[in-house]
DSSP file (Angstrom, degrees, kcal/mol; ACC not computed):
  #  RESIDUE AA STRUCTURE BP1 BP2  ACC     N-H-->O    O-->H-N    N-H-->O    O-->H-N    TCO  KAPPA ALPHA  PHI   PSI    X-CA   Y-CA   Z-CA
    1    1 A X              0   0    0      0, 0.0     2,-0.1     0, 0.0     0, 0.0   0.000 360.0 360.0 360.0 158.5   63.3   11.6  230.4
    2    2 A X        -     0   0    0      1,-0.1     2,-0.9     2,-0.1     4,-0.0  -0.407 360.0 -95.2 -79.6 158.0   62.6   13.2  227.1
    3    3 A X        -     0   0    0     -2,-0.1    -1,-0.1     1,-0.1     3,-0.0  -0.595  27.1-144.7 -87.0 136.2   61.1   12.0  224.6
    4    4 A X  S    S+     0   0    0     -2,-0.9     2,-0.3     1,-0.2    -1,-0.1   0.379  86.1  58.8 -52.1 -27.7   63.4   10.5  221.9
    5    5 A X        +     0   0    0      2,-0.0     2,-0.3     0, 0.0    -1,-0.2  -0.751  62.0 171.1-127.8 100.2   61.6   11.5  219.2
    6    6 A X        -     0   0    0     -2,-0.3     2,-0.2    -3,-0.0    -2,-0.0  -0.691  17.5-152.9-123.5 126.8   60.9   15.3  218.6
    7    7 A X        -     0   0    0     -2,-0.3     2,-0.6     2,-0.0    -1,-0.0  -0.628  10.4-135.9-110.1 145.6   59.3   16.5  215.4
    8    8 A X        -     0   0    0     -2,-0.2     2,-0.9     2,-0.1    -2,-0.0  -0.963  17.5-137.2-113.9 109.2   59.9   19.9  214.0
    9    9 A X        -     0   0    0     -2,-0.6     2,-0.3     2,-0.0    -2,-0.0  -0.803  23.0-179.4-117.6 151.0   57.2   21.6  212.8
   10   10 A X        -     0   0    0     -2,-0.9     2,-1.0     2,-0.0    -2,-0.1  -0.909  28.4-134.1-103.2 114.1   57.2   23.4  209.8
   11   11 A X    >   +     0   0    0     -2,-0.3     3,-0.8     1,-0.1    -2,-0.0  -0.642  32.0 167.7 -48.2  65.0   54.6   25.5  207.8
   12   12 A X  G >   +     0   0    0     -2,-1.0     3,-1.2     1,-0.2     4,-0.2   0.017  42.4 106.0 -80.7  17.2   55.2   24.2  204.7
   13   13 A X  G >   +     0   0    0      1,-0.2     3,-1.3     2,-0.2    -1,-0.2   0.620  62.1  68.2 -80.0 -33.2   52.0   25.9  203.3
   14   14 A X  G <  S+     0   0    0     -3,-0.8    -1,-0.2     1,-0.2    -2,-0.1   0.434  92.9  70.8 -82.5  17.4   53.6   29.1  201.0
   15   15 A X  G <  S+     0   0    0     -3,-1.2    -1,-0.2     1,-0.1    -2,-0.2   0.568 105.1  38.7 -91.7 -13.6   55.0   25.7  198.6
   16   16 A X  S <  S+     0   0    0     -3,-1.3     2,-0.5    -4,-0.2    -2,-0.1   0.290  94.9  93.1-122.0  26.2   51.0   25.2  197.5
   17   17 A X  S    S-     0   0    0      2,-0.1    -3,-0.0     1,-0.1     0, 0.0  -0.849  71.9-144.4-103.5 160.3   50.0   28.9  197.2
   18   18 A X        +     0   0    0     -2,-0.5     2,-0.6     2,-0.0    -1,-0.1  -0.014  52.3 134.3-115.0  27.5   50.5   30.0  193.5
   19   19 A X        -     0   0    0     -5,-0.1     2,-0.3     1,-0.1    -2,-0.1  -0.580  57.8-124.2 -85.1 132.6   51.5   33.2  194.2
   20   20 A X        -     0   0    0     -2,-0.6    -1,-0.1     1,-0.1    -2,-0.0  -0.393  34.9-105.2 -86.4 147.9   54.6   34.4  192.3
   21   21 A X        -     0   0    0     -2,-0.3     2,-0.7     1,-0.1    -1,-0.1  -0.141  26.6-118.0 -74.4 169.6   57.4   35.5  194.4
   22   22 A X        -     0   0    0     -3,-0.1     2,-0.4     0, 0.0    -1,-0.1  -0.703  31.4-177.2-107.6 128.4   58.3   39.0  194.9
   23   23 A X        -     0   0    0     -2,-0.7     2,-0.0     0, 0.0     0, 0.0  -0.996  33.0-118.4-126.1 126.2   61.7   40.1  193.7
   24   24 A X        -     0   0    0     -2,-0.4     2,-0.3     1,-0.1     0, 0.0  -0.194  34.0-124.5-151.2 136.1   63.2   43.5  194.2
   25   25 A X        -     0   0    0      3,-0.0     2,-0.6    -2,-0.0    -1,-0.1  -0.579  31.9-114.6-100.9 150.4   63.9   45.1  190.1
   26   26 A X        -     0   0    0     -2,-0.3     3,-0.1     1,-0.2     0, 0.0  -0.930  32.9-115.6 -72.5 102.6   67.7   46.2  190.0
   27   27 A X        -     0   0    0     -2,-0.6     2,-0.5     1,-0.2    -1,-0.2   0.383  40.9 -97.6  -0.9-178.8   67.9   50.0  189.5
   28   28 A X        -     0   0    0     -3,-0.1     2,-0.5     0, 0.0    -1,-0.2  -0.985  34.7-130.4-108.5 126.4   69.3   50.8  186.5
   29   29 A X        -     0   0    0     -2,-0.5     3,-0.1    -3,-0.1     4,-0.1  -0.672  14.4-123.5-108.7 145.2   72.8   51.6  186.2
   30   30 A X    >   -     0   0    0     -2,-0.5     3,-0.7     1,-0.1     2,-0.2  -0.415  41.5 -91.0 -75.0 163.0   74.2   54.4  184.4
   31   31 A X  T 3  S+     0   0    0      1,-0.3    -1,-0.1    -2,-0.0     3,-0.1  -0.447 116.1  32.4 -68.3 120.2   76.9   53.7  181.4
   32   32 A X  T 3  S+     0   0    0      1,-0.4     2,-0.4    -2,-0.2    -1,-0.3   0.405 103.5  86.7 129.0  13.2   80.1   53.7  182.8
   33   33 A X  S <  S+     0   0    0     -3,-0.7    -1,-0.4     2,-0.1     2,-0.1  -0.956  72.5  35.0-164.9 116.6   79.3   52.3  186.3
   34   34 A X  S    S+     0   0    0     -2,-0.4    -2,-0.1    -3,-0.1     0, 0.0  -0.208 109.2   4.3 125.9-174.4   79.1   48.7  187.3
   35   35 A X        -     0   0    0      1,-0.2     2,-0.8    -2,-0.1    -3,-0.2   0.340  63.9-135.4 -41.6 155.0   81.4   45.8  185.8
   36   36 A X        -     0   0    0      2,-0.0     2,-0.5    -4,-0.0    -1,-0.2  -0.639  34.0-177.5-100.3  79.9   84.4   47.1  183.3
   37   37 A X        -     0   0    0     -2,-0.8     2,-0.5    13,-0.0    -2,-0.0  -0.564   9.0-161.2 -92.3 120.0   83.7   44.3  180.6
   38   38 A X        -     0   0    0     -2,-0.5     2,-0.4     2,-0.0    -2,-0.0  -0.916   2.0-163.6-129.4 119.1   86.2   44.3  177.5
   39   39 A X        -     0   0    0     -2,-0.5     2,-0.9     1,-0.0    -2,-0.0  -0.701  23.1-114.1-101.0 131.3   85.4   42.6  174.3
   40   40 A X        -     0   0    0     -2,-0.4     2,-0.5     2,-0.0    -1,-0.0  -0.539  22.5-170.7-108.5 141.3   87.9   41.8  171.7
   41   41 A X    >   -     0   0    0     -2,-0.9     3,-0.6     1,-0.1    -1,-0.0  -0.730   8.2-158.2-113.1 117.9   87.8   43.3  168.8
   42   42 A X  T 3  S+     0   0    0     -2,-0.5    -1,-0.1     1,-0.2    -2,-0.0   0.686  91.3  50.9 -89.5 -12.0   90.4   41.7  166.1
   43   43 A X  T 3  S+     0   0    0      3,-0.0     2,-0.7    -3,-0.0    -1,-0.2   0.502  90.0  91.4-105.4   3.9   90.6   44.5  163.9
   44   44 A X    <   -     0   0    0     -3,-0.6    -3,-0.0     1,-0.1     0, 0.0  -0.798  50.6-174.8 -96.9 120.4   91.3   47.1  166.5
   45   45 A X        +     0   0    0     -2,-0.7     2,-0.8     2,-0.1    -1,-0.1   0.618  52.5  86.0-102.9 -10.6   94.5   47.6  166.9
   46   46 A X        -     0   0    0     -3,-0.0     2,-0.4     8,-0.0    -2,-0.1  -0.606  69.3-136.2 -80.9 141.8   94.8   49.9  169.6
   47   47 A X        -     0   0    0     -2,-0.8     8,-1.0     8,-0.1     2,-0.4  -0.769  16.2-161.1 -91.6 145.8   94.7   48.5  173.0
   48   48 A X  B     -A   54   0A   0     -2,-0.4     6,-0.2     6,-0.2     5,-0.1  -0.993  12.2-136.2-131.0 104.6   92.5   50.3  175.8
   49   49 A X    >   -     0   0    0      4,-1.0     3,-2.4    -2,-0.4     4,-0.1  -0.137  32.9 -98.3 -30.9 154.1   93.0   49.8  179.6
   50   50 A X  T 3  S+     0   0    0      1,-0.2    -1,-0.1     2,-0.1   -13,-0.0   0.738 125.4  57.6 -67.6  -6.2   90.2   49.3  181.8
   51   51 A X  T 3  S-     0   0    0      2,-0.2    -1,-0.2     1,-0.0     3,-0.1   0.600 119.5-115.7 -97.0  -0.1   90.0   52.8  183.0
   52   52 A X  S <  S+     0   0    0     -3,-2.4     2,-0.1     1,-0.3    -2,-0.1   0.344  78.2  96.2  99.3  -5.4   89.5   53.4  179.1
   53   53 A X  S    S-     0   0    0      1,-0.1    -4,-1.0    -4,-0.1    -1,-0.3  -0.507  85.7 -57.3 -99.3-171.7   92.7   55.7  177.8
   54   54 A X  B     -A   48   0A   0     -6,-0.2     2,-0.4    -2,-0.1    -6,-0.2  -0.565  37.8-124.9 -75.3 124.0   95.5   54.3  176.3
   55   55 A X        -     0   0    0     -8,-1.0     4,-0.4    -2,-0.3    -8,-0.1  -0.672  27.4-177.6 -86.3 118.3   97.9   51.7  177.7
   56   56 A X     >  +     0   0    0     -2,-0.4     4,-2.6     1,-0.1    -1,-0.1   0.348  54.1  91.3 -90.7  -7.5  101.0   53.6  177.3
   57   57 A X  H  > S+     0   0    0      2,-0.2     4,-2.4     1,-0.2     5,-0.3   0.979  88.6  46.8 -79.7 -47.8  103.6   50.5  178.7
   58   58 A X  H  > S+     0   0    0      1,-0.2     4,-2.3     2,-0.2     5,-0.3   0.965 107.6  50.6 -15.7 -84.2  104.2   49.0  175.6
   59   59 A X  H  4 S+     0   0    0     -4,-0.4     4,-0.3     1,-0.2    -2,-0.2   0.816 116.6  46.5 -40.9 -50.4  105.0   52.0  173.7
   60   60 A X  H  X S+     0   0    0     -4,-2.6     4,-4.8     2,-0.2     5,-0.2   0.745 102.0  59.9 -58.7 -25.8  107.5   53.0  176.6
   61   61 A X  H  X S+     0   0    0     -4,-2.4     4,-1.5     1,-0.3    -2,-0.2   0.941 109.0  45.5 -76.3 -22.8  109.2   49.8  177.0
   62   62 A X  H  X S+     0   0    0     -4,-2.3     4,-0.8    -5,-0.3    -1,-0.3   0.623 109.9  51.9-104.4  -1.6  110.4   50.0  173.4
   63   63 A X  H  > S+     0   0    0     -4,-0.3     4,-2.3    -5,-0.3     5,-0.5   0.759 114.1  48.9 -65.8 -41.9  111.4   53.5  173.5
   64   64 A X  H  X S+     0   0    0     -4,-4.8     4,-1.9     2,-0.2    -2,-0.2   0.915 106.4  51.2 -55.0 -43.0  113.3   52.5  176.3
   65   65 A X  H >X S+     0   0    0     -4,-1.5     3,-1.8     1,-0.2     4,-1.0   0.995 114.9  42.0 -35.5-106.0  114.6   49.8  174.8
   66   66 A X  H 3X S+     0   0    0     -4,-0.8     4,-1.2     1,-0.2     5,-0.3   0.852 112.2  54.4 -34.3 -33.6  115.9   52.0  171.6
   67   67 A X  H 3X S+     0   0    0     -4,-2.3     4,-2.5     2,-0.2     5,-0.2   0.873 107.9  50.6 -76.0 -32.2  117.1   54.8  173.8
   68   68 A X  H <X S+     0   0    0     -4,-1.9     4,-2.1    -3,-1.8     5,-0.2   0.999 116.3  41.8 -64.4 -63.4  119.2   52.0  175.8
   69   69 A X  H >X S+     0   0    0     -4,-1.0     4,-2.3     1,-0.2     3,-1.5   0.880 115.2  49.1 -23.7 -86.8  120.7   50.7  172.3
   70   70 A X  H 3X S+     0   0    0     -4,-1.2     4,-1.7     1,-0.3    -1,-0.2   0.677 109.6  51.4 -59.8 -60.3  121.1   54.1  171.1
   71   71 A X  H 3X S+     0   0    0     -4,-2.5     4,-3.2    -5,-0.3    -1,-0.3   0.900 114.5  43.8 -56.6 -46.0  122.9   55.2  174.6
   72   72 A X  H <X S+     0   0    0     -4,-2.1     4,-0.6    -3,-1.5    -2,-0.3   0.941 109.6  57.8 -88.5 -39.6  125.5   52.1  174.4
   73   73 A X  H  < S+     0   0    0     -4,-2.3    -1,-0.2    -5,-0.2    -2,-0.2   0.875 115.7  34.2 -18.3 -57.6  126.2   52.6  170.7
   74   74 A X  H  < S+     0   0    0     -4,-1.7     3,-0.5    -5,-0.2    -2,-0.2   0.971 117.1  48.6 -75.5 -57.1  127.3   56.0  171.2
   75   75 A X  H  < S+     0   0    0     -4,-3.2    -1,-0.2     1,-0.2    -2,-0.1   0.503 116.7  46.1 -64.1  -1.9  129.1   56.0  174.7
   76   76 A X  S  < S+     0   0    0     -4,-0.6    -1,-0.2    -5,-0.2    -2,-0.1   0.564 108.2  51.8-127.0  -2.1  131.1   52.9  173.7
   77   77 A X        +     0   0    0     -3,-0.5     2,-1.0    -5,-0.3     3,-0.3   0.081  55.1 144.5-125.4  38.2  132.4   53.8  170.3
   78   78 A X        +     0   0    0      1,-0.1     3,-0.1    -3,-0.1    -4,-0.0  -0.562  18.2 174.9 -60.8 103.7  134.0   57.1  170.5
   79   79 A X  S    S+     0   0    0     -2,-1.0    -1,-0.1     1,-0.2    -2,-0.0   0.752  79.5  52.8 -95.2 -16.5  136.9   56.4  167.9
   80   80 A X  S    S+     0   0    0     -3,-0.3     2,-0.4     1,-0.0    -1,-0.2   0.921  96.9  71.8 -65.3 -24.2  138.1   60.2  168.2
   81   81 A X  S    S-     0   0    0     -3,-0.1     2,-0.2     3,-0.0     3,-0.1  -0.822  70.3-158.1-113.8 120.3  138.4   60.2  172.4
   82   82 A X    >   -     0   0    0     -2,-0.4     3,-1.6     1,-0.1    18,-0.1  -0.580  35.9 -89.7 -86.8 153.4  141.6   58.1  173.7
   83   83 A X  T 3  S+     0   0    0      1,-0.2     2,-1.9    -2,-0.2     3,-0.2   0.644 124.3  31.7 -26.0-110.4  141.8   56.7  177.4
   84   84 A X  T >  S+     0   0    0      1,-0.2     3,-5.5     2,-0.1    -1,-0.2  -0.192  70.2 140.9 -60.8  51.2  143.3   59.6  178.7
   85   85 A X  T <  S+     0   0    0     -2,-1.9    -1,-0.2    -3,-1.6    -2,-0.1   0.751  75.7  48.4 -59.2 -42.4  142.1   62.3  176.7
   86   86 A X  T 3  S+     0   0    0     -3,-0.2    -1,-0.3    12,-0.1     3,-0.2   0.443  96.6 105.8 -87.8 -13.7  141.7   64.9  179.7
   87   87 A X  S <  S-     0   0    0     -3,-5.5     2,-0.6     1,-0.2    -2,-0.1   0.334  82.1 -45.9 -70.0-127.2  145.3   64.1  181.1
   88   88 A X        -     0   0    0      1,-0.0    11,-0.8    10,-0.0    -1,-0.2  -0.799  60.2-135.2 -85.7 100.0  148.6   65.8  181.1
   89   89 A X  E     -B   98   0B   0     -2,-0.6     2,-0.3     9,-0.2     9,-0.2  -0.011  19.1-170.7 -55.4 168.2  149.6   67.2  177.7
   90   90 A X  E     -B   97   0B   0      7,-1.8     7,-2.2     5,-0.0     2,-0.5  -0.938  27.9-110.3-142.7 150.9  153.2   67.0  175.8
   91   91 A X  E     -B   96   0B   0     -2,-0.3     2,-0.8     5,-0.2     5,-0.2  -0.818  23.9-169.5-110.7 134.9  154.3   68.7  172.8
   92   92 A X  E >   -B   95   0B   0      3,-3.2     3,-3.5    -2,-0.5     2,-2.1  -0.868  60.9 -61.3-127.3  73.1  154.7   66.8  170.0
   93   93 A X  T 3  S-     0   0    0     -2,-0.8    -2,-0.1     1,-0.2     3,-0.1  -0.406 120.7 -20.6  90.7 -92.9  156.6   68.8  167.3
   94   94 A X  T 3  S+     0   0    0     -2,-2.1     2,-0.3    63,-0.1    -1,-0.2  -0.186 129.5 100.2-161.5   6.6  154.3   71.8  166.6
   95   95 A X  E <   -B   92   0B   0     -3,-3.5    -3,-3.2    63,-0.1     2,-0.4  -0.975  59.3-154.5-105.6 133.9  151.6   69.6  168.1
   96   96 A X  E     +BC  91 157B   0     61,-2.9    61,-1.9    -2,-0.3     2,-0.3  -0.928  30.4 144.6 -95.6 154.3  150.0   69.3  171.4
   97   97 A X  E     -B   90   0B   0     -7,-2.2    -7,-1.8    -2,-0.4     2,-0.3  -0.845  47.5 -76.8-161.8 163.9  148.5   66.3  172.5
   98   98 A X  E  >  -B   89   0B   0     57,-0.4     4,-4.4    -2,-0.3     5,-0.2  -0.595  46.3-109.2 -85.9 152.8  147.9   64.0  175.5
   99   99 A X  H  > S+     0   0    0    -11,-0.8     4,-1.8    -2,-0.3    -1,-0.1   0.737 123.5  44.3 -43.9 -32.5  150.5   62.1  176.8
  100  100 A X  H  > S+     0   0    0    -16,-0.2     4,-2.3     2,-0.2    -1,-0.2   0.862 119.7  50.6 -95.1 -41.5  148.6   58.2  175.3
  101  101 A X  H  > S+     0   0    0      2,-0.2     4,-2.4     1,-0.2     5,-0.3   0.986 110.3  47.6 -43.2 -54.5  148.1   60.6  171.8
  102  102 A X  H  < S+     0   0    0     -4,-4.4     4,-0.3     1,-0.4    -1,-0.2   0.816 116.1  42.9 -55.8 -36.5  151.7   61.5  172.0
  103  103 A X  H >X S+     0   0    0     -4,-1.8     3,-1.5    -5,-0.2     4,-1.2   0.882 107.5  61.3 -86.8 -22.3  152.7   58.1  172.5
  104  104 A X  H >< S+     0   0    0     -4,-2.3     3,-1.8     1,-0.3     4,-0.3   0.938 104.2  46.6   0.2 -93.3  150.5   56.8  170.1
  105  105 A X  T 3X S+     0   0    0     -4,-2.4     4,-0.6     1,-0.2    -1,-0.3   0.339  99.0  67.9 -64.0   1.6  151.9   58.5  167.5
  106  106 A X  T <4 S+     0   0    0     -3,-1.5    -1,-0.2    -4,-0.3    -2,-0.2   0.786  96.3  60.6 -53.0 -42.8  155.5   57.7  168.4
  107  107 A X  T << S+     0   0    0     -3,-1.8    -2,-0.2    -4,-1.2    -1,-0.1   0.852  96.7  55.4 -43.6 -47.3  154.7   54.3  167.4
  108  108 A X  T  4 S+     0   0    0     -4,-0.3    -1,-0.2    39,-0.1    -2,-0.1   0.871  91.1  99.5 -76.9 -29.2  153.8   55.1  163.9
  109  109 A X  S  < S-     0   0    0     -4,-0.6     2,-0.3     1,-0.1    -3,-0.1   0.260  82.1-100.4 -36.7 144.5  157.4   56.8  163.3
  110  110 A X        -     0   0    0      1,-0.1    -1,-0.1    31,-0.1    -2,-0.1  -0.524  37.5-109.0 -70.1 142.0  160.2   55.1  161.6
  111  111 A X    >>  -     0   0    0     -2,-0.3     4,-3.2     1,-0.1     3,-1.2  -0.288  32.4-111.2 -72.4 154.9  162.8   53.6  163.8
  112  112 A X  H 3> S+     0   0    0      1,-0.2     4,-2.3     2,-0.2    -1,-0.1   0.875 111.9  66.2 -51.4 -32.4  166.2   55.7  163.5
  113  113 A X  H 34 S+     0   0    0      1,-0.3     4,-0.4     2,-0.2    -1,-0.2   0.776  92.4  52.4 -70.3 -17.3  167.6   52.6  161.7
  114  114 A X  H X> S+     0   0    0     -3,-1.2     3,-2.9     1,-0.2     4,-1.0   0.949 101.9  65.5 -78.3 -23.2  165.7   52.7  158.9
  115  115 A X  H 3X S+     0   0    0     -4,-3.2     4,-2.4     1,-0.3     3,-0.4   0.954 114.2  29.9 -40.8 -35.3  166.8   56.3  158.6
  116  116 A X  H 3< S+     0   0    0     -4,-2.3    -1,-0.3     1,-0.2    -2,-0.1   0.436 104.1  68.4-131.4  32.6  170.3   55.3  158.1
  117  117 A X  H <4 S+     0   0    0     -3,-2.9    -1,-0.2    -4,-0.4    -2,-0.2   0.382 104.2  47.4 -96.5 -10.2  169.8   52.5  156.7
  118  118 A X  H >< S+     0   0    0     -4,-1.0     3,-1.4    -3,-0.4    -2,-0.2   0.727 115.1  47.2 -73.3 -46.3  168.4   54.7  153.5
  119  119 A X  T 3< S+     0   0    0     -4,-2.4    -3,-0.1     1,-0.3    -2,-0.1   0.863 111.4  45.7 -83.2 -17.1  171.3   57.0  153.6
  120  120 A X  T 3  S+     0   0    0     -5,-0.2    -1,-0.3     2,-0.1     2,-0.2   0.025  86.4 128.0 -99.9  45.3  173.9   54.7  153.8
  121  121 A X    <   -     0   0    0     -3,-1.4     2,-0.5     1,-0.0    -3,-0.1  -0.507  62.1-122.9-101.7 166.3  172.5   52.7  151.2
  122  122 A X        -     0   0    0     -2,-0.2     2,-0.5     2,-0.0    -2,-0.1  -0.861  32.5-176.3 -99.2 116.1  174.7   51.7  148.0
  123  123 A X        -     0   0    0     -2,-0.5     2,-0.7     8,-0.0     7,-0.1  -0.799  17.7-155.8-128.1 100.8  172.9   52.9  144.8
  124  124 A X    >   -     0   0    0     -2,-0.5     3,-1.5     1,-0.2     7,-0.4  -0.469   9.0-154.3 -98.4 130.7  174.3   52.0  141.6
  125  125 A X  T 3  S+     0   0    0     -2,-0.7    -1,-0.2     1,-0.3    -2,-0.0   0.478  91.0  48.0 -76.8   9.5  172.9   54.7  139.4
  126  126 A X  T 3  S+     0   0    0      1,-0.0     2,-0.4     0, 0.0    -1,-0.3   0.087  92.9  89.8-127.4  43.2  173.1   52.6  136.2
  127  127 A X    <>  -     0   0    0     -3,-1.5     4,-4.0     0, 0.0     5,-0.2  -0.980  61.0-168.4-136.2  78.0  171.5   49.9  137.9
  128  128 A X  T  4 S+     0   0    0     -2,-0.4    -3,-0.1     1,-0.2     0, 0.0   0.359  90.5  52.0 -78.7  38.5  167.4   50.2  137.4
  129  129 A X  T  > S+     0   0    0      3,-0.1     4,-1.2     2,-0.1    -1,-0.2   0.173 111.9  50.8-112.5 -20.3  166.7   47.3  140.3
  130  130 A X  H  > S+     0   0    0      1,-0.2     4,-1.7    -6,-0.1    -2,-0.1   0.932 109.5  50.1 -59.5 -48.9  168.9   49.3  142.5
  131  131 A X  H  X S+     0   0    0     -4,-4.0     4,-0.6    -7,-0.4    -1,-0.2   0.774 111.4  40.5 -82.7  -1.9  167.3   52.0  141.9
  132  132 A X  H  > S+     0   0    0     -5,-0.2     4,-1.6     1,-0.2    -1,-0.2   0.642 108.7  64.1 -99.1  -9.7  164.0   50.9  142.5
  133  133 A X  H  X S+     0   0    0     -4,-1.2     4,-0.7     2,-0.2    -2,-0.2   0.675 108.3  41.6 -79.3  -3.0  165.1   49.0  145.6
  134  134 A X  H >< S+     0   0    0     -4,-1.7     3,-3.4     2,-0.2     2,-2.7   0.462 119.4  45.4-101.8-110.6  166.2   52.3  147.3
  135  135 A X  H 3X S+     0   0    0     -4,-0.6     4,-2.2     1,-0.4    -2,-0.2   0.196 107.8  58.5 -45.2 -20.9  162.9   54.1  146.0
  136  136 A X  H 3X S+     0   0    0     -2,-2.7     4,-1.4    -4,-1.6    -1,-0.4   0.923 111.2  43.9 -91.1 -40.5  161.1   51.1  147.1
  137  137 A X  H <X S+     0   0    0     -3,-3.4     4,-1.2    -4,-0.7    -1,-0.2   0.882 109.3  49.7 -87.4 -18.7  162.5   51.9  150.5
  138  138 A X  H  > S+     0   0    0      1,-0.1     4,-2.7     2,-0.1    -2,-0.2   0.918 103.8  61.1 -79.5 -17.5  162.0   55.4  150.8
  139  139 A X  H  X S+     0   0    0     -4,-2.2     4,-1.6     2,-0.3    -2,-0.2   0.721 105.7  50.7 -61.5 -27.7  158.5   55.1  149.8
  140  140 A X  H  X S+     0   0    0     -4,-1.4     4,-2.2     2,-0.2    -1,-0.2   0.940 109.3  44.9 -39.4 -64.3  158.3   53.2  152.6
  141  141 A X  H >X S+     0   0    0     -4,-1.2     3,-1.7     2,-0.3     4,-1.1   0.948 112.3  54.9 -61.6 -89.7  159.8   55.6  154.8
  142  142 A X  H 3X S+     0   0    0     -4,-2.7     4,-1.1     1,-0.3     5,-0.3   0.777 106.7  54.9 -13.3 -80.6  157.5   58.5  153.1
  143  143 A X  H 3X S+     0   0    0     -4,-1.6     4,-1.4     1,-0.2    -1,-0.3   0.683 104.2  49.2 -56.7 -34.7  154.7   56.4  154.0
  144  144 A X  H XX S+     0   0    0     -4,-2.2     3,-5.5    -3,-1.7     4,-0.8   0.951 113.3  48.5 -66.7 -79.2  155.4   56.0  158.0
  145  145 A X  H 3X S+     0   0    0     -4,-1.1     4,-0.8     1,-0.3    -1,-0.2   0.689 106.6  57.8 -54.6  -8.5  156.0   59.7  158.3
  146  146 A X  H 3X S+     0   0    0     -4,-1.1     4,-0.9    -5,-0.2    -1,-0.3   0.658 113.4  38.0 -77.2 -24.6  152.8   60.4  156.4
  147  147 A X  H XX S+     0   0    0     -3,-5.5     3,-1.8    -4,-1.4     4,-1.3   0.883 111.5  57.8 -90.2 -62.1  150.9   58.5  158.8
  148  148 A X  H 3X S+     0   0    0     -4,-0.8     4,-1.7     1,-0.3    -2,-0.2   0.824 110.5  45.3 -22.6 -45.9  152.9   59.7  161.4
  149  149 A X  H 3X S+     0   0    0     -4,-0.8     4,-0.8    -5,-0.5    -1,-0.3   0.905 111.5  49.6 -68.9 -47.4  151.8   63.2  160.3
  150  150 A X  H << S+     0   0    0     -3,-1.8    -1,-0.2    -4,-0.9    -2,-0.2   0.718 103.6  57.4 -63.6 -37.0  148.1   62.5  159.9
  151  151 A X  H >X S+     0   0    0     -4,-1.3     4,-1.5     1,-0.2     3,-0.8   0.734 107.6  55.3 -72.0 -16.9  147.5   60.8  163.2
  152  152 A X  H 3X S+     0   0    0     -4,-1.7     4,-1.9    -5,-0.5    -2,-0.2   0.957 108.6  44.7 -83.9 -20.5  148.9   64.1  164.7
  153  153 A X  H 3< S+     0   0    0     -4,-0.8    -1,-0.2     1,-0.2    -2,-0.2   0.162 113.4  41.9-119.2  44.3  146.7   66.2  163.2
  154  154 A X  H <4 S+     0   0    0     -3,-0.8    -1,-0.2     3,-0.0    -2,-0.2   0.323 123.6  44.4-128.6  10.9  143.5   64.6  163.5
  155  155 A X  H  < S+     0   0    0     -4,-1.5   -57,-0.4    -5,-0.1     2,-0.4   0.581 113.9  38.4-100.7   0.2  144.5   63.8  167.2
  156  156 A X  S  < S-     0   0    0     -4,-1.9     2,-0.3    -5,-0.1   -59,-0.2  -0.894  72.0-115.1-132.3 163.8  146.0   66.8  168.4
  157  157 A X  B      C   96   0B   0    -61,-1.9   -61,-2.9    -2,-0.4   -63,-0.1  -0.791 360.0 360.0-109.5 158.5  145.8   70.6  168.3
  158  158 A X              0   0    0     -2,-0.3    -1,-0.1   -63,-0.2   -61,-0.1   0.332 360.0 360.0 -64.0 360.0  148.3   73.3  166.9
């Protein structure tokens, strides 16, 4: 059998020589070459990427941002352009206009009854509160067809 107890020896002899050890110098590296190390500087207000130009993501994401705003602003508040501005026209008078204009502006007319509820009204001419209760209702009546009149012509062509 072996024996149980088996010694390693070791040349422990370079721990009492006083010789300093020999260490290989690092080249020198040129500037720009070896770690990208970024200091921060509180009074610089531009920001630098590591490859050293300008980090440009900022600066886009809040032009995007405004251009997005700016996009949904415009496209969603056209007050000139109706639902069906493109459809099927109808003539409206001495106007044409699309079929949702045309009815549009039907709306704003006066119904036929006040029409003849004006003419057949009783108006005692030596009576001033008669006579300002009929003026007070054709001035009504004036007013409808004046809108009537306006809506055609900033929604329709001649």
């Amino acid at each position: 059998m072996k024996d149980e107890k088996e010694h390693l020896d070791l040349d422990l002899g370079f721990l009492d020589k006083k010789e300093s050890p020999r260490v290989t110098p690092k080249p020198e590296s040129p500037k720009g070459s070896g770690p990208n190390w970024q200091y921060y500087d509180p009074n610089s207000r531009a920001r630098s990427n590591p490859n050293g130009g300008y980090n440009w993501t900022p600066l886009l994401i809040v032009v995007g941002i405004i251009l997005l705003i700016v996009w949904a602003t415009s496209s969603g508040s056209d007050s000139t352009s109706s639902p069906n501005a493109g459809s099927v026209t109808s003539s409206n008078g001495q106007y044409q206009c699309s079929q949702y204009d045309s009815a549009q502006a039907d709306t704003l007319l006066p119904s036929p009854s006040e029409k003849s509820a004006i003419e057949s009204d009783y108006v005692d001419e030596y009576s001033q509160a008669s006579i300002d209760r009929h003026n007070a209702k054709v001035d009504a009546y004036n007013a409808k067809i004046q809108t009537y009149n306006l809506y055609l012509a900033a929604h329709c062509s001649r």
